[in-house]
SEKOLMAR-952888 format. One line per 2 residues: number of its first residue (from 1); their letters; for each residue x, y, z of N, C-alpha, C, O. Coordinates in Angstrom, 2 decimals. Example, Ala and Ser with C-alpha at 12.3 -4.5 7.8 and 13.67 -1.06 7.14 Angstrom:
1 = AS = 13.19 -5.69 7.80 12.30 -4.50 7.80 13.20 -3.30 7.80 14.24 -3.32 8.46; 12.85 -2.25 7.08 13.67 -1.06 7.14 12.90 0.03 7.87 13.41 1.14 8.04 .
This chain:
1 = XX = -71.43 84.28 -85.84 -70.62 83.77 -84.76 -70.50 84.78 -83.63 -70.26 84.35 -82.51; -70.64 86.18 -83.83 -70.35 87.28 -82.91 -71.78 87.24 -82.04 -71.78 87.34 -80.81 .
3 = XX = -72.95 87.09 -82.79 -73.79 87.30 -82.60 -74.41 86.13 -81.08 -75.12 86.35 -80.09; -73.76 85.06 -81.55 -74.02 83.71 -80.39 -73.17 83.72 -79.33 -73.48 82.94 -78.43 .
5 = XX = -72.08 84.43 -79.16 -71.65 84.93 -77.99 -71.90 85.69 -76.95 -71.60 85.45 -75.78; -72.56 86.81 -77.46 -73.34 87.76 -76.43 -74.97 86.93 -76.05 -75.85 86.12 -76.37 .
7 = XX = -74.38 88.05 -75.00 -75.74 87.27 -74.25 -77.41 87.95 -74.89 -77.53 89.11 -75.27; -78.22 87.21 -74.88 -79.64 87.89 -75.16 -80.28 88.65 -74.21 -80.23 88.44 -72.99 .
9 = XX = -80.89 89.51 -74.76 -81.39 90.65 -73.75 -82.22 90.14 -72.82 -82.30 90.53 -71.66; -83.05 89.01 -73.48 -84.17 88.41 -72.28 -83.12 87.55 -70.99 -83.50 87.28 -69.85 .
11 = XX = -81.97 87.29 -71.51 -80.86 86.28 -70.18 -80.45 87.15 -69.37 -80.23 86.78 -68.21; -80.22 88.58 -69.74 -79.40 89.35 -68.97 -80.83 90.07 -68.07 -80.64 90.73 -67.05 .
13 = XX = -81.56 89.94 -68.36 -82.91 90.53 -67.65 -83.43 89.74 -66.33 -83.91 90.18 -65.29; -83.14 88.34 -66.75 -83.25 87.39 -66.05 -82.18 87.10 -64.48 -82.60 86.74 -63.38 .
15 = XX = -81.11 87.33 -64.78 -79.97 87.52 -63.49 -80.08 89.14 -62.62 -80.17 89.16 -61.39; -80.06 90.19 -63.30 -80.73 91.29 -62.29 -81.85 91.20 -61.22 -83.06 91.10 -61.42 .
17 = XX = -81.01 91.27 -59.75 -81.37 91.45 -58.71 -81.82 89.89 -58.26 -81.46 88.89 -58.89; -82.74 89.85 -56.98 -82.84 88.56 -56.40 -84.23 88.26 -56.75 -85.07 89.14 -56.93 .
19 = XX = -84.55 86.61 -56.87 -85.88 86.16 -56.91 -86.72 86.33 -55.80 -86.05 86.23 -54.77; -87.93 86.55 -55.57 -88.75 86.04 -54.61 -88.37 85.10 -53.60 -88.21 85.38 -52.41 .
21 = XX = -88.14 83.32 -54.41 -87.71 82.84 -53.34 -86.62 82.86 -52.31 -86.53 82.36 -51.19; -85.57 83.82 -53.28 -84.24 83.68 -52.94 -83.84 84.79 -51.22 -82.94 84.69 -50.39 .
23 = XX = -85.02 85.74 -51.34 -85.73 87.35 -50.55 -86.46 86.09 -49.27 -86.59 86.36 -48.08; -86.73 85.17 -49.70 -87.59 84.52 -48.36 -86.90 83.33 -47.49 -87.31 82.86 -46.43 .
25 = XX = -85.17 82.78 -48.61 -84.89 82.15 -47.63 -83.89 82.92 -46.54 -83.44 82.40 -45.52; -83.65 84.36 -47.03 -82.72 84.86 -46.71 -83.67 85.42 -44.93 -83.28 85.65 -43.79 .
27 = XX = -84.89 85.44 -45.58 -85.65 86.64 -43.78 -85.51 84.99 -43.22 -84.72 84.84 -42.29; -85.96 84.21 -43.56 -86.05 83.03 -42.61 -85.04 82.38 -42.09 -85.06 81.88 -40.97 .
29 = XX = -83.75 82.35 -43.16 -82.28 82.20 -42.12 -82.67 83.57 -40.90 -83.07 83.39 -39.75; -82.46 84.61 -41.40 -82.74 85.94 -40.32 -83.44 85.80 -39.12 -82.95 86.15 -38.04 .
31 = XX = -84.50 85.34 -39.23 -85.58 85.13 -37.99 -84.81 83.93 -37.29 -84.46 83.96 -36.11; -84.60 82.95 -38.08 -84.17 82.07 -37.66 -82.83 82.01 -36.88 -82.81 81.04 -36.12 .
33 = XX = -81.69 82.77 -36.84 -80.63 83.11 -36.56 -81.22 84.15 -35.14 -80.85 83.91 -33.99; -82.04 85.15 -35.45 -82.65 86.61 -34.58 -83.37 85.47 -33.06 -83.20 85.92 -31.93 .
35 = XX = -84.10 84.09 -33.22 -85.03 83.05 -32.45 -83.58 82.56 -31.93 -83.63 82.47 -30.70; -82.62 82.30 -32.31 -81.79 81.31 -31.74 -81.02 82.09 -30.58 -80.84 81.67 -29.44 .
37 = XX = -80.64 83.24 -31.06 -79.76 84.36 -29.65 -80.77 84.92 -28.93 -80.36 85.66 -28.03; -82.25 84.78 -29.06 -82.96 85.31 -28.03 -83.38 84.40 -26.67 -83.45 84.68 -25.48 .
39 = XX = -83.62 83.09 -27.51 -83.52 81.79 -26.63 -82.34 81.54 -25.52 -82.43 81.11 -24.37; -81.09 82.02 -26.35 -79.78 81.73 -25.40 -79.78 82.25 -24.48 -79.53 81.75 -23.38 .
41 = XX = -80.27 84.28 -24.89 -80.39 85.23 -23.71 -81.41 85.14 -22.73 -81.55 85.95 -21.81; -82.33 83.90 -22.99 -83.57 83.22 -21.87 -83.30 82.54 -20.96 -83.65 82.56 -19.78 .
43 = XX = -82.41 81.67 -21.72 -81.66 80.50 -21.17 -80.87 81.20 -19.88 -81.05 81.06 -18.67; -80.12 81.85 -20.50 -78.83 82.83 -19.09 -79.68 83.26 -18.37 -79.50 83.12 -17.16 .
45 = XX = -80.73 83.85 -18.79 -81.09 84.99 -17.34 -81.92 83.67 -16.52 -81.81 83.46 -15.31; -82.81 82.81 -17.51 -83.14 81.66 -16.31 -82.48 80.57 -15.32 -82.94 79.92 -14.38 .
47 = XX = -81.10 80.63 -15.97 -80.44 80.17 -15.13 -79.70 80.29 -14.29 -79.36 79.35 -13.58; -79.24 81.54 -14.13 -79.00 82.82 -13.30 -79.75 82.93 -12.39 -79.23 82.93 -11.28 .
49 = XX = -80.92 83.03 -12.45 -82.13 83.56 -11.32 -82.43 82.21 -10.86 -82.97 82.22 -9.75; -82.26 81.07 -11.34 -82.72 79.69 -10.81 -81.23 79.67 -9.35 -81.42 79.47 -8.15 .
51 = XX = -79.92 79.92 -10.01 -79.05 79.91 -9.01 -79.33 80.87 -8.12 -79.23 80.45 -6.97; -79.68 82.14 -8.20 -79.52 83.50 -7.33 -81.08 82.28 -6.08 -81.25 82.24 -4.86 .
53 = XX = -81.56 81.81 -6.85 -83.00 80.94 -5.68 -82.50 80.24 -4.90 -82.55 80.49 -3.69; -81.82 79.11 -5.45 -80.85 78.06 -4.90 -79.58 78.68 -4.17 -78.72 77.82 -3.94 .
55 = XX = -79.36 79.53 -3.90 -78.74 80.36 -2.96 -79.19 80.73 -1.99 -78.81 80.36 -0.87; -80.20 81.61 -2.24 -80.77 82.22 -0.85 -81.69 81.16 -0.29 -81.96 81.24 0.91 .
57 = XX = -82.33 79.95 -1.19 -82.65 78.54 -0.42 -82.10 78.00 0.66 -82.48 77.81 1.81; -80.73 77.73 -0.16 -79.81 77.19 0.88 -79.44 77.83 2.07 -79.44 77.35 3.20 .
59 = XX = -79.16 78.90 1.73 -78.27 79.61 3.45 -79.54 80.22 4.18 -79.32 80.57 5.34; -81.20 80.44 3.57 -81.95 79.94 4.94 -81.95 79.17 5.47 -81.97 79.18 6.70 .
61 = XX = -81.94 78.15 4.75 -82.28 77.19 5.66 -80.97 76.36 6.37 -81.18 75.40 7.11; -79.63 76.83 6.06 -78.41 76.61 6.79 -78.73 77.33 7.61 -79.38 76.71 8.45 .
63 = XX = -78.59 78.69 7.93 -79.01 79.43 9.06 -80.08 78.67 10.34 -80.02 78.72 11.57; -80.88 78.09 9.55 -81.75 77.24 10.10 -81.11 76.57 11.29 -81.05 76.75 12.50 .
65 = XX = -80.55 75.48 10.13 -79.53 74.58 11.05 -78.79 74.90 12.13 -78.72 74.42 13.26; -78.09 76.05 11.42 -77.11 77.15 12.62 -77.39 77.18 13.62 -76.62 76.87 14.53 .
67 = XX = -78.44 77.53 13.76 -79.96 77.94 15.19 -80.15 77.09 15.97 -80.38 77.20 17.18; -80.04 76.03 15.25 -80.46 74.74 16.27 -79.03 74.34 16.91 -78.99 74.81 18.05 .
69 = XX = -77.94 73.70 16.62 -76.96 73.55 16.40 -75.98 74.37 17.54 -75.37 73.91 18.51; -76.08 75.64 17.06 -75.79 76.91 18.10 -76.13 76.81 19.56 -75.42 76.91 20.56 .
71 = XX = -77.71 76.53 19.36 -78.68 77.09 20.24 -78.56 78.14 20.65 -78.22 78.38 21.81; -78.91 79.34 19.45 -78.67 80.89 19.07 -80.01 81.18 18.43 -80.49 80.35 17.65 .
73 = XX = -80.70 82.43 18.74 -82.05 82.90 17.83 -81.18 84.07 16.86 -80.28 84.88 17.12; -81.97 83.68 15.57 -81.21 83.95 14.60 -82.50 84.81 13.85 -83.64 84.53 14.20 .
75 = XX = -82.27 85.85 12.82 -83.32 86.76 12.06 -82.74 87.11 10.81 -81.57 87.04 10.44; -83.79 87.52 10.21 -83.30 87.86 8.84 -84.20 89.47 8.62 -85.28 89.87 9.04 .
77 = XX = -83.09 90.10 7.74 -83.72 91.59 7.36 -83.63 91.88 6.05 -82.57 91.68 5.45; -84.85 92.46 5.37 -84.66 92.30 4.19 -84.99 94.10 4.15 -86.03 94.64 4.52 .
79 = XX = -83.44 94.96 3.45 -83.56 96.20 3.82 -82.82 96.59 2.41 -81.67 96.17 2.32; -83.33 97.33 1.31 -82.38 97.91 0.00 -82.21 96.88 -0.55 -81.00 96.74 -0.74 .
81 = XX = -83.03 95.69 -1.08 -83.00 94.97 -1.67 -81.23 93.72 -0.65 -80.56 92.92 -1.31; -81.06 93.89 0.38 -79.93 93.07 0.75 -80.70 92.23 1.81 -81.24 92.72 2.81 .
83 = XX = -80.69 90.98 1.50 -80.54 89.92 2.94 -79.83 89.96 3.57 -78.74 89.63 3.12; -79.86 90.40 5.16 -78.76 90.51 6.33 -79.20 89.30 7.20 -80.40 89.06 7.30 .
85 = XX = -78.37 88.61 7.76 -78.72 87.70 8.81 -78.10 88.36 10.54 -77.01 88.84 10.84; -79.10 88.16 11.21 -79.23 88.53 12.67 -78.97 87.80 13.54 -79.56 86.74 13.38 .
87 = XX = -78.37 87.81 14.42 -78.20 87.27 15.73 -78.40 87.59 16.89 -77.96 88.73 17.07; -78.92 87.08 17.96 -79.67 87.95 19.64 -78.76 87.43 20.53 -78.48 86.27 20.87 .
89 = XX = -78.19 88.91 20.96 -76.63 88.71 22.05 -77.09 88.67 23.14 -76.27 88.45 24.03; -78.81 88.88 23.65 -79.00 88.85 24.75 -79.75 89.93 25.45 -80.38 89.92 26.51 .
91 = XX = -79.46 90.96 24.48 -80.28 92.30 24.64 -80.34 92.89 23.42 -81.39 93.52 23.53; -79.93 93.11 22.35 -79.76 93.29 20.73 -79.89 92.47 19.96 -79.76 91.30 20.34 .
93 = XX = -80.19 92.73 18.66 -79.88 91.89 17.44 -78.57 92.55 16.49 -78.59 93.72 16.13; -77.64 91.79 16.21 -76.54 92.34 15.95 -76.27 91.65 14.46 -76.92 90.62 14.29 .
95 = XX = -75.63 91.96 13.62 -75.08 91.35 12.45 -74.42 90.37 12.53 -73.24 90.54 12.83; -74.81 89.23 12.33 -74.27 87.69 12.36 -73.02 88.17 11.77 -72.98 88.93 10.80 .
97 = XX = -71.72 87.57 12.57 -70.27 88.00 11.48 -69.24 86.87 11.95 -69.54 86.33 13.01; -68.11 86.46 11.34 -67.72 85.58 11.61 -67.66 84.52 10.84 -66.70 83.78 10.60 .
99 = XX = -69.25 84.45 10.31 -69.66 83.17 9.09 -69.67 83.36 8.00 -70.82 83.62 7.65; -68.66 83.37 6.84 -68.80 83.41 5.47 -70.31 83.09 4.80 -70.94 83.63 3.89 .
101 = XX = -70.57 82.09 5.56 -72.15 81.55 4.90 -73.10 82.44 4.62 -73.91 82.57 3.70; -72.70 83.32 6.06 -74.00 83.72 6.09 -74.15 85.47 5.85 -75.10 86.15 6.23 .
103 = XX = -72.66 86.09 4.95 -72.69 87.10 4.81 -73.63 88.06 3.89 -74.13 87.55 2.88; -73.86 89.25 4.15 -75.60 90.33 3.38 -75.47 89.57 2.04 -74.46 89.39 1.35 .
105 = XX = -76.80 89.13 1.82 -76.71 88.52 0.23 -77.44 89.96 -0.60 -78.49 90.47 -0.23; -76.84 90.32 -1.46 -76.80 91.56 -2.02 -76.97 90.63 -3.96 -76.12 89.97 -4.55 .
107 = XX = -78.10 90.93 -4.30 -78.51 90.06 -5.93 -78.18 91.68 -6.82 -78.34 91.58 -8.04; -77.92 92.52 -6.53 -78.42 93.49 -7.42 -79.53 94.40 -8.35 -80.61 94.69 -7.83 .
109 = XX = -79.31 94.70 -9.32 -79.99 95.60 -9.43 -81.01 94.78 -10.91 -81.99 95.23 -11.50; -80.42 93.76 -11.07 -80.92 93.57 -11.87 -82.10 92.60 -11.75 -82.80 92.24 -12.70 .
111 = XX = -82.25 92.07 -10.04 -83.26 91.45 -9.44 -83.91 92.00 -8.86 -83.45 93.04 -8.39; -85.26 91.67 -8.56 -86.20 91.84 -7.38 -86.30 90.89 -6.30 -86.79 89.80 -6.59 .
113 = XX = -85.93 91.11 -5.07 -86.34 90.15 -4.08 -87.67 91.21 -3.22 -87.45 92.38 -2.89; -88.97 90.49 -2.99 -89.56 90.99 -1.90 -89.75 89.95 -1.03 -89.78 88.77 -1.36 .
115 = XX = -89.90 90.42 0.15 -90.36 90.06 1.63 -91.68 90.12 1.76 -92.19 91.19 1.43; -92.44 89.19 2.17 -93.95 89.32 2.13 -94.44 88.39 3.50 -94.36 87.17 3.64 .
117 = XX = -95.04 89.49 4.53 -95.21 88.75 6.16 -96.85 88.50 6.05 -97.56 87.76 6.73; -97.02 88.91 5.50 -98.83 89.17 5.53 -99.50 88.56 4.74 -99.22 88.58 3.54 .
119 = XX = -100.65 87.82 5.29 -101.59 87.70 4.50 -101.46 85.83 3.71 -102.11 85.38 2.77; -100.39 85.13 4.56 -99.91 83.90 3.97 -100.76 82.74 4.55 -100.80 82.77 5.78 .
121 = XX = -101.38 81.85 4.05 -102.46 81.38 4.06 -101.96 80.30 5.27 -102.92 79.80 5.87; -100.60 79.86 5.74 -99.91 79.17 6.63 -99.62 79.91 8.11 -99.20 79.28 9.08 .
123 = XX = -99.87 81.06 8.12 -99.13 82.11 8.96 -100.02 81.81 10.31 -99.51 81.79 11.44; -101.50 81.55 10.04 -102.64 81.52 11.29 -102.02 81.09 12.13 -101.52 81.75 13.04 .
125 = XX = -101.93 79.45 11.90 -101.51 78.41 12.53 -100.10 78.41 13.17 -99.77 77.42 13.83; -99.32 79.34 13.04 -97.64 79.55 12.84 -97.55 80.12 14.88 -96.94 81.19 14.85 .
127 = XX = -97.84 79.86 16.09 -97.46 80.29 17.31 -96.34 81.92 17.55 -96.26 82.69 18.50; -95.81 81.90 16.51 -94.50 82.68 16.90 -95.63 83.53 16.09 -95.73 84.48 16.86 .
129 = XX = -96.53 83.80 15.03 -97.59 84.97 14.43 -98.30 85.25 15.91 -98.35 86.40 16.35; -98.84 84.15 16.62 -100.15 84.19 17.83 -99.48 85.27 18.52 -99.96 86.40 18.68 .
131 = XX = -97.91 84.72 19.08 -97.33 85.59 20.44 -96.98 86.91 19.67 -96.45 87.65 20.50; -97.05 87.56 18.39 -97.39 88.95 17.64 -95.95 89.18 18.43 -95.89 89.96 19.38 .
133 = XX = -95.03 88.61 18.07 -93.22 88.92 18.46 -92.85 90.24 18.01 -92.20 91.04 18.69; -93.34 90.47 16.67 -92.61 91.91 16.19 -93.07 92.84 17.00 -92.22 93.65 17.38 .
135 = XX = -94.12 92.98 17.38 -94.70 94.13 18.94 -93.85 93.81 19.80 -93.01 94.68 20.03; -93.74 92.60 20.51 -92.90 92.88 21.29 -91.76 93.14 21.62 -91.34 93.43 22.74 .
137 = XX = -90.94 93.00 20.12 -89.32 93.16 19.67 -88.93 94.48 19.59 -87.75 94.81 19.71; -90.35 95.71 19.28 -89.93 96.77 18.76 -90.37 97.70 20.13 -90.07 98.89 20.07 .
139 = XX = -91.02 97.24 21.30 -91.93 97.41 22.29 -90.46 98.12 22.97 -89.28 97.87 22.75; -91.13 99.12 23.92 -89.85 99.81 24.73 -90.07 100.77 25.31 -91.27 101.01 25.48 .
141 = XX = -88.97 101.81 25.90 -88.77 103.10 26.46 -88.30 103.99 25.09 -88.68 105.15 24.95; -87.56 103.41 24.25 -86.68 103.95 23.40 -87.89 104.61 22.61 -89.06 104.25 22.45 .
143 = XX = -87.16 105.71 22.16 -87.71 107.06 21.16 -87.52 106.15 19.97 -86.89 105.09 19.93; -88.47 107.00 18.62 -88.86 106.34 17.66 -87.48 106.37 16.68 -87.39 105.40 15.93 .
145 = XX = -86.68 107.10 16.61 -85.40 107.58 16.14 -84.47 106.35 16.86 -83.60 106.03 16.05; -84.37 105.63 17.98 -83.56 105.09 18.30 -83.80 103.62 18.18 -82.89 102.80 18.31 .
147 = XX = -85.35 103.26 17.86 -86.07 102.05 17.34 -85.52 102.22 15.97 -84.93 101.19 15.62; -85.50 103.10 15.11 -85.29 102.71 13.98 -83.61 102.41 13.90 -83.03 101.43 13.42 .
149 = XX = -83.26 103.18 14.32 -81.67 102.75 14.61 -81.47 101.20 14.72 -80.77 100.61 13.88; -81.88 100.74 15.42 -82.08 99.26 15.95 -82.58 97.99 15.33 -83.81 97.91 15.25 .
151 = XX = -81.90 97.00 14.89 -81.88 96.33 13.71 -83.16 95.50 14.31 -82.96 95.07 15.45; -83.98 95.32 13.94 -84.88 94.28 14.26 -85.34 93.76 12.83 -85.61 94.38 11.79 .
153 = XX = -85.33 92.13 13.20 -85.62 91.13 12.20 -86.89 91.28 11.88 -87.70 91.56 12.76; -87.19 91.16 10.90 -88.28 90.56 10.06 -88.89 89.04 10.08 -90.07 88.72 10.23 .
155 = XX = -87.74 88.20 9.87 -88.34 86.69 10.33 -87.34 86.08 11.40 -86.15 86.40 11.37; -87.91 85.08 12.49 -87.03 84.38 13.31 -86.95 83.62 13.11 -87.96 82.98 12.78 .
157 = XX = -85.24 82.79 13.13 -84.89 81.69 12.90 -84.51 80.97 14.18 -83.36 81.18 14.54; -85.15 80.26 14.85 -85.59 79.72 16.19 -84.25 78.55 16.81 -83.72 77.86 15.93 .
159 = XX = -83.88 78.40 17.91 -82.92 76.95 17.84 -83.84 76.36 18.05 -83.66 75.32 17.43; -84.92 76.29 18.60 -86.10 75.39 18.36 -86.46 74.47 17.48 -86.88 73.33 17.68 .
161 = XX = -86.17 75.38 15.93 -86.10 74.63 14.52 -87.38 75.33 14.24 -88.07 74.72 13.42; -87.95 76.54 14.73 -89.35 76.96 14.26 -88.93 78.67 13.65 -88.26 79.52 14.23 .
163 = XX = -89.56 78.75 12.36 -89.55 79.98 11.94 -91.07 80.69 11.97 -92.17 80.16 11.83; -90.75 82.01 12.19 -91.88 82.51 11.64 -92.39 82.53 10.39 -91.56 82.25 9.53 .
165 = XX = -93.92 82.87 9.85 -94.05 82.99 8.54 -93.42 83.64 7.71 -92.81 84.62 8.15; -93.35 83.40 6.52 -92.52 84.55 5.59 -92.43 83.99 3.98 -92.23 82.82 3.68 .
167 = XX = -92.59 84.84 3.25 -92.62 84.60 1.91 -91.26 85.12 0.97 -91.53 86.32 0.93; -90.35 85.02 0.43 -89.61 85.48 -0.02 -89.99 85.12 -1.75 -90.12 83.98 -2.19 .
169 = XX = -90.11 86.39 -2.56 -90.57 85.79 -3.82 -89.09 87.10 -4.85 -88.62 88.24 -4.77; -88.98 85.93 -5.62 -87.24 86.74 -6.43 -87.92 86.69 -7.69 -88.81 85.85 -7.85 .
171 = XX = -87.55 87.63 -8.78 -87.78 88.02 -9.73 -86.57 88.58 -10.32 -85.57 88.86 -9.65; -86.67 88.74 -11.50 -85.81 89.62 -12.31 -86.26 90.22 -13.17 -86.99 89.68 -14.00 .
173 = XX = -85.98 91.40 -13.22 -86.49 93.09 -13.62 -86.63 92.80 -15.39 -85.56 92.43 -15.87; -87.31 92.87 -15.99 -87.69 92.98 -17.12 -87.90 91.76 -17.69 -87.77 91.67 -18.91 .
175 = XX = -88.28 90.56 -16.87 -88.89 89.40 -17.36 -90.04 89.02 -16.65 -90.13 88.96 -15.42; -90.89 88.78 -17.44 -92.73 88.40 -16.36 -92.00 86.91 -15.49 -91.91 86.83 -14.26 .
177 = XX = -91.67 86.14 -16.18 -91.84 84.71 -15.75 -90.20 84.48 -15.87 -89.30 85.12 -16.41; -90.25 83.50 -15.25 -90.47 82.53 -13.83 -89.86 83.28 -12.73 -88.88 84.03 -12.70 .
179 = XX = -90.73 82.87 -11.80 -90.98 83.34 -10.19 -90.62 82.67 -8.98 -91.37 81.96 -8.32; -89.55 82.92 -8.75 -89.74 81.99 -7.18 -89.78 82.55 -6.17 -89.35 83.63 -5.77 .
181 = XX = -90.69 81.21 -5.47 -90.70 81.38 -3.75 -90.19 80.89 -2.82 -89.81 79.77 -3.18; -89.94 81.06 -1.80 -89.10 80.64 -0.51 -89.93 80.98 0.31 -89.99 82.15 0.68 .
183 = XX = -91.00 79.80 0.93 -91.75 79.92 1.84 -91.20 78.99 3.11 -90.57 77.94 3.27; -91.84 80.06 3.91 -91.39 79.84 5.52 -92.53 79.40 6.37 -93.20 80.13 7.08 .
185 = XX = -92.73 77.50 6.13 -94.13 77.52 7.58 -93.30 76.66 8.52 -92.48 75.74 8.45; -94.14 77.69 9.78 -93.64 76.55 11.10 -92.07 76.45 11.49 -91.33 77.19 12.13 .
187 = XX = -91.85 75.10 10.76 -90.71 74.84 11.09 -89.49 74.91 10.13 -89.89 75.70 9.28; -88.24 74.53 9.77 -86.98 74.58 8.97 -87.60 72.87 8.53 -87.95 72.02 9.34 .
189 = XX = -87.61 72.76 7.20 -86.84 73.81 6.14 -87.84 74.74 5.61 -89.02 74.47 5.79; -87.48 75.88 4.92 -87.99 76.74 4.02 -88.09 75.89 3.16 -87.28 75.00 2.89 .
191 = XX = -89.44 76.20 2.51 -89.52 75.33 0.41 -89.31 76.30 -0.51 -89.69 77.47 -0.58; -88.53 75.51 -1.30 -88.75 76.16 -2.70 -89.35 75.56 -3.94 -89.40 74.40 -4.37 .
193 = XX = -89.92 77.06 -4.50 -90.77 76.56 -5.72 -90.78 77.31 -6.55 -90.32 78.36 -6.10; -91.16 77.44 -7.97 -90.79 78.44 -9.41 -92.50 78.16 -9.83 -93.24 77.23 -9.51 .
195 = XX = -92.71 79.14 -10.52 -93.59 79.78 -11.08 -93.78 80.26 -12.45 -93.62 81.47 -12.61; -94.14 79.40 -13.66 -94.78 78.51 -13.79 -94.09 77.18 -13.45 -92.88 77.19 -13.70 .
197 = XX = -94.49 76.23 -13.03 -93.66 74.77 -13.17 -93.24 74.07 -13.90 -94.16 73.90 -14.69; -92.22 73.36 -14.31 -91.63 72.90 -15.37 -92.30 72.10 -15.79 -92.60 71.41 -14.81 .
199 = X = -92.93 71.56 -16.93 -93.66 70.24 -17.30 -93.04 69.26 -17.31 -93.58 68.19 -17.60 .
């Protein structure tokens, strides 16, 4: 009777430590749990950078509007990673102020925005490229020290409703993909588009 109470040496051999299968559902909850918070942290930063697009979308091409509307020539400077918007008093370009809209859009550090004038397959055809404006914007008496002083735009936002060429492409720093652009032909509006495209 003592003897059928204890356990047999082969049962107690049998419960020490974990099975095989038991070692494989445990990595695959793991991976599986490790896939689900990496997705989320994809999710945020893509939707983050989809808004930081849809931002600087919009208030170009409000600025746009502004221009016409105004009947004010309007510029944009893209200087330390900050979008400044410009305004021409008549003899200067001065810091648009006044308009909440249209205050330095500053993305941080954790984005890339570049400016890209050159080389845009729309730009030929673009009049305000023909009349080569930035020569004549930066053109003067003034010493090279007092040109740089002197805010001059990068792209014009016309009351006409015509911009110059311009590429604006946003990124964020430690992810390859997705890419957007904010291209500038001709006239308002600017387009936007992401890189790869959604299926």
């Amino acid at each position: 009777m003592l003897s059928s109470s204890l356990p047999t040496s082969s049962s107690s051999q049998r419960h020490i430590g974990f099975s095989l299968i038991e070692i494989l559902v445990v990595l695959v909850i793991i991976a599986f749990a490790t896939q689900l918070v990496v997705y989320s942290l994809d999710d945020d930063h893509e939707e983050a950078l989809a808004k930081h697009a849809l931002r600087l979308h919009t208030t170009i091409n409000m600025a746009s509007e502004f221009a016409v509307l105004n009947q004010v020539e309007l510029g944009m400077m893209l200087e330390k990673q900050t979008l400044e918007f410009l305004v021409y008093d008549g003899e200067n370009w001065i810091t648009l102020e006044g308009e909440d809209m249209f205050e330095p859009i500053e993305l941080g550090e954790a984005y890339r925005l570049t400016l890209n004038l050159d080389d845009l397959t729309w730009s030929q055809d673009n009049l305000l490229e023909q009349a080569n404006w930035r020569e004549i914007l930066s053109a003067g008496d003034e010493s090279l020290l007092e040109q740089k002083k002197r805010k001059i735009p990068q792209v014009l936002l016309l009351s006409s409703g015509e911009m110059s060429a311009f590429q604006l492409q946003l990124e964020a720093d430690g992810f390859v993909e997705p890419i957007y652009f904010i291209d500038g032909e001709y006239v308002a509006p600017a387009k936007l588009r992401k890189e790869p495209e959604d299926e």
